[in-house]
N, C-alpha and C positions, 0 to 999 in steps of 0.2 A: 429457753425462748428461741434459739437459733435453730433447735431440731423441728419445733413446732411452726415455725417460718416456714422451713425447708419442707415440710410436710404437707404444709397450705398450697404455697407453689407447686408442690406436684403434683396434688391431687386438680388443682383447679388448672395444670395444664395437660392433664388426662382427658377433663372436661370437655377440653376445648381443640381435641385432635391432634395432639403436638407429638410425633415420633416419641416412641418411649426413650429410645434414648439422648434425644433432646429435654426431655421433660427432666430426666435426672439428670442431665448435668446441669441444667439451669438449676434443679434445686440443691444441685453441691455447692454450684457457687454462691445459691442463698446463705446458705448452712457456715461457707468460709468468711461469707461479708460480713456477717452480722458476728460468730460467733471469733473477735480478736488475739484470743491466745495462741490458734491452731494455726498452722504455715499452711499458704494453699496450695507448696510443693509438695504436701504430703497426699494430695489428692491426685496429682500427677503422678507420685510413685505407685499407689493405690491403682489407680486406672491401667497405668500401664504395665506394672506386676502383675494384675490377677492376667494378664493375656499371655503372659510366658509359660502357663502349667501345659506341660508335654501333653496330660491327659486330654486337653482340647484339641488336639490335633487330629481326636477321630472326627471330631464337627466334619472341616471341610470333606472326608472321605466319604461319609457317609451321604451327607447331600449331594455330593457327585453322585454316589449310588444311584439315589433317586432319581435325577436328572436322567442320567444312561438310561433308564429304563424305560423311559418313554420312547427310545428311537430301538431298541433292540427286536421288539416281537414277542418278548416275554411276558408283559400283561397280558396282548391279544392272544393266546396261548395257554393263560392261566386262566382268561374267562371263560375258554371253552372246556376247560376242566371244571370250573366252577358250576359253570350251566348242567354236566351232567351229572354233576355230587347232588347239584339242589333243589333241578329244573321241575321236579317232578311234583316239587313240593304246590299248595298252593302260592298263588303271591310267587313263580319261578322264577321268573329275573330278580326282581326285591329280594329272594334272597340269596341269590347268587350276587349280587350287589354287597351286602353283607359279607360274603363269605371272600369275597376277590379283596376285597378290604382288608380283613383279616393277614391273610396270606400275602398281600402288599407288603402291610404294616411291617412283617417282618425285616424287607429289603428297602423300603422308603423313606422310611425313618421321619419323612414330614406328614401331617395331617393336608398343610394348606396345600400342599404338590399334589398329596394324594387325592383329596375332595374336589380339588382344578382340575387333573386330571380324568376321574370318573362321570365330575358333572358333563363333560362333553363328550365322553364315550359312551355312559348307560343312559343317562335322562332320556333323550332324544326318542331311544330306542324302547323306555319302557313308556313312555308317550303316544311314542305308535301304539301301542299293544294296549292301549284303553289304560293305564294306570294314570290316576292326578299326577298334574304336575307336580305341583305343592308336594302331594306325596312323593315322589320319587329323589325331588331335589332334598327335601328332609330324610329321608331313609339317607342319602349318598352323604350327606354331611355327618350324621350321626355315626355311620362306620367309620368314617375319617376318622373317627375319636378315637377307635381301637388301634391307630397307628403309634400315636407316643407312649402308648402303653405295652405294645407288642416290641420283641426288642427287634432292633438297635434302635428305637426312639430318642432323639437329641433329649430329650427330656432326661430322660434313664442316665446318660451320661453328665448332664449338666448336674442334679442333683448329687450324682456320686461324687463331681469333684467339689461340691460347695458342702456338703457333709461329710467328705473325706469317708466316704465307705467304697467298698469295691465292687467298678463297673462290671464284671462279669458276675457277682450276685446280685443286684441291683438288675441286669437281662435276666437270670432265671425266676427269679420273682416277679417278673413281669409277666411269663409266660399264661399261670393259670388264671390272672383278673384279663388277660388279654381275652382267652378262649373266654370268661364266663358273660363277658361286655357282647361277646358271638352271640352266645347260646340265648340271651337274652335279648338282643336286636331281634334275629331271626324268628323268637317266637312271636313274638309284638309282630312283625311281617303275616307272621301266618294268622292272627287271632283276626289282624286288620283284615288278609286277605281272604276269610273266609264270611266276613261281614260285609265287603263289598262286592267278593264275586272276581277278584282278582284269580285269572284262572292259571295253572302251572303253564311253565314257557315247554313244557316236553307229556308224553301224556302216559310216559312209564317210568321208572326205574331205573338205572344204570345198570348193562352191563358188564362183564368183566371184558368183553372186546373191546367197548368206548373206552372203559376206563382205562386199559391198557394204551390205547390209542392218542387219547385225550392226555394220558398220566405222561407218555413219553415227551410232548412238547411244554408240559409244567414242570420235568422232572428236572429242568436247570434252575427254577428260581428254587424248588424242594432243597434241591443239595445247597445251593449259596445259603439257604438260612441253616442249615446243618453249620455248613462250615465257620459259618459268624459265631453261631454259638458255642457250638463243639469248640473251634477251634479256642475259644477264650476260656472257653470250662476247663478243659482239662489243660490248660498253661502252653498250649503250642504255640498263642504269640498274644498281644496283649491288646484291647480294643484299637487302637491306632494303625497295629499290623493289620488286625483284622477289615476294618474300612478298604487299606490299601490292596489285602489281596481280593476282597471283594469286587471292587474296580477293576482287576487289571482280570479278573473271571469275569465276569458282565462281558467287558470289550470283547474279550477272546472268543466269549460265545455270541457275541452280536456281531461280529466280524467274518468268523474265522466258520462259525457253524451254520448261523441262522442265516446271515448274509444281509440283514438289511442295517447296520448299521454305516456312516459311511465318515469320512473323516471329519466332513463339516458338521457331522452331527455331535462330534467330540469337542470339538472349536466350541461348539454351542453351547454344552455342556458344561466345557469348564468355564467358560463367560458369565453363563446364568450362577453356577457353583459360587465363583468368585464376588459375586453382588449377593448371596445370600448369607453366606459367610461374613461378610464386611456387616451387614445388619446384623447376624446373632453376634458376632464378635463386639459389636461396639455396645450393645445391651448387658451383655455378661463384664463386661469393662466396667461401664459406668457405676451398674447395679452393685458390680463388688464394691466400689468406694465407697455405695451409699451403706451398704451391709457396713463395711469395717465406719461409718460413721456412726449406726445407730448401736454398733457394737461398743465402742468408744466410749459413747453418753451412758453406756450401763442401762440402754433399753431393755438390753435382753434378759438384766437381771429382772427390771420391774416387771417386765412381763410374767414371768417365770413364777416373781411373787403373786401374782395380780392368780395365775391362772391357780397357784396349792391353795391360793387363801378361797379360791371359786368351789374347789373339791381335790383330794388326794386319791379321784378316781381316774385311772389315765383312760379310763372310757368315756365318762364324762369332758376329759377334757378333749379326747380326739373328736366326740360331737361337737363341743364349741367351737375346732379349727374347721369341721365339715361345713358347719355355716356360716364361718366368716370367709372360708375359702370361695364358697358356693358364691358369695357375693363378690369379692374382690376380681375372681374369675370374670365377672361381665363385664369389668372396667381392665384389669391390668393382663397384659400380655403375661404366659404361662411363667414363660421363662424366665423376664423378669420378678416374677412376685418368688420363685424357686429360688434365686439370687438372694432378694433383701428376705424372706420372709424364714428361710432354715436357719441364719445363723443368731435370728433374733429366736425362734421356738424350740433350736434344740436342745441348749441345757434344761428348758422342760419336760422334753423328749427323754434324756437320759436322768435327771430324777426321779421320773413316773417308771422308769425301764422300761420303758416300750421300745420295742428293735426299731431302729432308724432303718431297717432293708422296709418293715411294714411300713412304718410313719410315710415313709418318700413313696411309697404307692398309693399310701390315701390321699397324700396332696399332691400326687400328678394324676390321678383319675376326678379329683376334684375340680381341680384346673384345665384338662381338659371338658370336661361336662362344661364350666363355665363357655367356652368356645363356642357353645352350641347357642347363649342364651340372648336377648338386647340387653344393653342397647349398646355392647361396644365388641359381640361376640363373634372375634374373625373369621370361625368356620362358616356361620352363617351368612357374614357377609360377602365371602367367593360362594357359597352356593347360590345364590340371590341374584348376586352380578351374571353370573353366567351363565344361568338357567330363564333369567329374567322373571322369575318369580317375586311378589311382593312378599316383604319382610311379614306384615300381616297373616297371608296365608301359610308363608314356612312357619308364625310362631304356633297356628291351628293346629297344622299336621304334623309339627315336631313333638310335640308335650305326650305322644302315649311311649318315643324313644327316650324322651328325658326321665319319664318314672323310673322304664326299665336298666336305666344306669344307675339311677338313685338307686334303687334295689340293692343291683352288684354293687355300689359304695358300700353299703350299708355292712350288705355280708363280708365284706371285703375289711371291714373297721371292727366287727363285733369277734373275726372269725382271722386271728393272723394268722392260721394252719394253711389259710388259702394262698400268702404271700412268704411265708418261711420254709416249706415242705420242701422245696425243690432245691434251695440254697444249703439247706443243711443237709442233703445227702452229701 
């Protein structure tokens, strides 16, 4: 009765706007009011245990990442590489939009930093050039989606440490749904753009001059995601190190090489770092209390039974989490449903044998899709606010990008070769 309380109060103050992590701690303390036996010091130890695991220490690094890189020169840098990989194509900014996404994704590690970021630097500009609004602020939001999937995605890392698998397979797995979420925007781009007349941003080809040209001021973000990965693949330091030497390479080349970074820009950085951190830390808090609650009541057993007695087909049952996910996605922030929702699903997970490196990529590609969709989907509502487009018109022109992710789910859930290959070399 107490968990079913506590269940009520959240969802109904999801409802009603209430900070996620206000919403679950109001429904802890439902869950301790009603339910007499349990001490509500043990919700305290809960909250502020789960915030001690070393492994979150790459969180803040990694969103300083992001942050830095809006004052270095390195985005503006890698759009002109991007423009001459794709300019040529139709639809040539849209998909150089796409692609500068992609290649973010690797060093940003946020969607909502990355889709802030792009809506004020490409909309504007594919606006000029005759593309829909609507269209352009929906394409910029839908790459966003390739960010927490691309590593170092906080995503990638929160799942590893709530599943206890390991974040450096957890990024190489992430690598080929990230490129296939690419290959699948981009053609959506071009099928749109040859039905509208959307014409290429260049009227040839890439040469090996541009590209050399263009490749030498992208080739510092190219090496930093080298070095994230590389460096964590082969054991030269462990995601944590990796944030940190990522940061102090960012500065070095925003300072030292490129020259437009300046120190107030750092000040700024770590100010904004610091307030975003404080929100994901205080969601990952809460959310584990509520996980080790619904862990506690023996949810995770019901569930478990509820889902062998539905079917003993673990395809079957990863369709079932695709559409409850798909749903909860347009109500509950990613991160937290990654929180409560793994440690109520996994002993499912590992009696069906399905690899948890696969499982955690269909429900963070799941979860991000959700972002895209109403009535509580965040991506959509920074591209909205800062584009000033009606939610209306981005739900028109977003739905031929939500197929084409549906798709990649799809292959991505039928097809673990696409999410295991890389991890088991």
């Amino acid at each position: 009765m107490s968990v079913a309380a506590a269940c009520i109060v959240l969802i109904f103050c999801f409802f009603i706007n209430v900070p996620v992590f206000t919403s679950v701690l109001v429904a802890l303390l439902t869950y301790f009011f009603m339910a007499g036996d349990v001490s509500p010091l043990i919700a305290v130890q809960r909250i502020i245990g789960s915030g001690e695991n070393v492994t979150l220490l790459a969180i803040p690094f990694f969103i300083l990442l992001g942050n830095l890189l809006n004052y270095t020169g390195i985005t503006r840098r890698m759009l002109k590489f991007t423009e001459v990989l794709s300019g040529h194509y139709p639809g040539g900014l849209a998909q150089s939009n796409v692609l500068l996404s992609t290649m973010m994704g690797g060093i940003s590690a946020s969607n909502l930093a990355d889709c802030a970021m792009l809506c004020k630097m490409l909309v504007p500009e594919m606006t000029k050039l005759g593309y829909n609004r609507g269209f352009s602020a929906a394409i910029t939001a839908a790459g966003s989606l390739i960010t927490p999937i691309i590593p170092p995605g906080i995503a990638l890392i929160i799942y590893a440490f709530v599943a206890d698998v390991s974040v450096g397979k957890m990024f190489m797995a992430a690598i080929i749904p990230g490129l296939m979420c690419c290959v699948a925007l981009m053609t959506t781009v071009y099928l749109i753009a040859k039905k509208r007349g959307y014409k290429p941003a260049r009227t040839r080809g890439p040469t090996f001059a541009e590209l050399w040209e263009t490749g030498k001021g992208a080739i510092s973000a190219l090496l930093l995601i080298l070095v994230i990965i590389g460096g964590i693949r082969l054991g030269i330091f462990t995601p944590t190190e990796a944030g940190a030497v990522a940061v102090i390479y960012v500065i070095v080349v925003g300072t030292l090489f490129y020259r437009e970074m300046k120190l107030k820009d750092i000040l700024a950085s770590v100010l904004e770092t610091a307030r975003s951190t404080a929100g994901v830390m205080l969601i990952i808090m809460t959310c584990s209390a509520l996980a080790w609650v619904l862990t506690n009541e023996q949810i995770a057993q019901d569930v478990a039974e509820t889902m062998t007695n539905i079917s003993d087909n673990p395809y079957v049952f990863l369709m079932i989490v695709n559409l409850v996910l798909l749903v909860l996605g347009m109500f509950i922030e990613g991160n937290a449903a990654i929180i409560v929702l793994v440690p109520l699903l996994m002993p499912t997970v590992k009696l069906m044998d399905i690899d948890p490196i696969h499982f955690g990529l269909v429900m963070i590609l799941n979860l991000a899709i959700g972002c895209l969709t109403p009535p509580m989907g965040t991506v959509m509502f920074v591209a909205t606010s800062i584009t000033g487009v009606k939610i209306s018109e981005f739900i028109r022109e977003v739905w031929p990008m939500f197929i084409a992710l549906l798709v990649v789910l799809l292959l991505i859930t039928f097809f673990p070769i696409f999410t295991t290959f890389l991890p088991s070399l």
